[in-house]
N, C-alpha and C positions, 0 to 999 in steps of 0.2 A: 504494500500500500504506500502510496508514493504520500509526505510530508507536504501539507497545506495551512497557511494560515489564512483566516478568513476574519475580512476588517470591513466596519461599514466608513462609507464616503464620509471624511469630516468629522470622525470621535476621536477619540484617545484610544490606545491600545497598549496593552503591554504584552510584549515575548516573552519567554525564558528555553534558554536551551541549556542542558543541563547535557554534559560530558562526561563519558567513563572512559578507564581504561589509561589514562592520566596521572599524576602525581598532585599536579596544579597545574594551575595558567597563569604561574608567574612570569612577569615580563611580557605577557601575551596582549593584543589586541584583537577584541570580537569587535566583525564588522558583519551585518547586514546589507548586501544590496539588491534590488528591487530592479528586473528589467523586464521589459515587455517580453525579450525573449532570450536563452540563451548567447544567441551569436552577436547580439547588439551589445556595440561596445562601449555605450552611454548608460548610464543608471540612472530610471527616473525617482527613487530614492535610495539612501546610505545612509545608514545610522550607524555610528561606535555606540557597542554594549557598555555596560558599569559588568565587570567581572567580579565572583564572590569565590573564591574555591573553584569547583567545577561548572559555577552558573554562569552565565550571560544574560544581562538581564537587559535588553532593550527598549525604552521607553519611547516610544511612537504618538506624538501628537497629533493633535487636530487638524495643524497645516500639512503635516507627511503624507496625511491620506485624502489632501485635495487631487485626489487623481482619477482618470476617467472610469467607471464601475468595469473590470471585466478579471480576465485572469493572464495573470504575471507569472515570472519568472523569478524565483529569489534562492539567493545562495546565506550561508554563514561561512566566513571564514577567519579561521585565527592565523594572526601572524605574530612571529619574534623574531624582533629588527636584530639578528646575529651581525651583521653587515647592512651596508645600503646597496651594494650589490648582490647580496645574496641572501635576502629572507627566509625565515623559514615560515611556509605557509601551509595552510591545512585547509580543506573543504569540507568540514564531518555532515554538512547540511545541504540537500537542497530540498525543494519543493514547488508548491505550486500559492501565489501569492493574490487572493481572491478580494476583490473591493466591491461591497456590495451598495448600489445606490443608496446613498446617503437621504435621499426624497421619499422613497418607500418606506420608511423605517421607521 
C-alpha cells in the first residue's frame, strides 16, 4: 500500500514520520517536498521537519496548502551535510500527497 497524506485546501496540518532501524538523527535534516510529479524538478512545496529522536515532525500551515485540490507527488528525505560535496542522503518516504478542496469542506 503505497504512503498518502491527505490535507484539505487552506488548514493546518501536521506530519510525523517516525524512523527505525536508526540510532538517531543527529546532525540530520528532514525535508518534505511536495511535486506535482516525480520527474518535475521544481517543488510546489518544502518544508524542514523539527527532528525529536527518530521523529520528524512537520508542521504545515494554512498558506502550504494554498494549492490546487488534486494529487501530488511527495518524498521525505534526510540528509547529513558530511561535506558540501558529498551529503549523505536518504529517501525512507514517499507517497502520494492528496489536497482536498478546501470549498467543500
Amino acid at each position: 500500500m503505497e504512503n498518502q497524506i491527505i490535507v484539505s485546501q487552506g488548514c493546518t496540518h501536521t506530519v510525523i514520520c517516525v524512523l527505525t532501524g536508526l540510532e538517531n538523527l543527529t546532525d540530520y535534516v528532514g525535508t518534505l517536498t511536495v511535486k506535482w510529479d516525480n520527474s518535475d524538478t521544481e517543488a510546489v512545496l518544502t518544508k524542514v521537519g523539527s527532528i525529536d529522536s527518530l521523529t520528524i515532525t512537520f508542521n504545515i500551515d494554512s498558506s502550504d496548502n494554498d494549492l490546487d485540490p488534486g494529487h501530488y507527488q511527495y518524498d521525505i528525505t534526510i540528509a547529513k551535510p558530511v561535506a558540501e560535496e558529498d551529503p549523505l542522503e536518504y529517501t525512507p518516504v514517499t507517497g502520494i500527497y492528496t489536497v482536498l478542496d478546501g470549498t467543500k469542506n
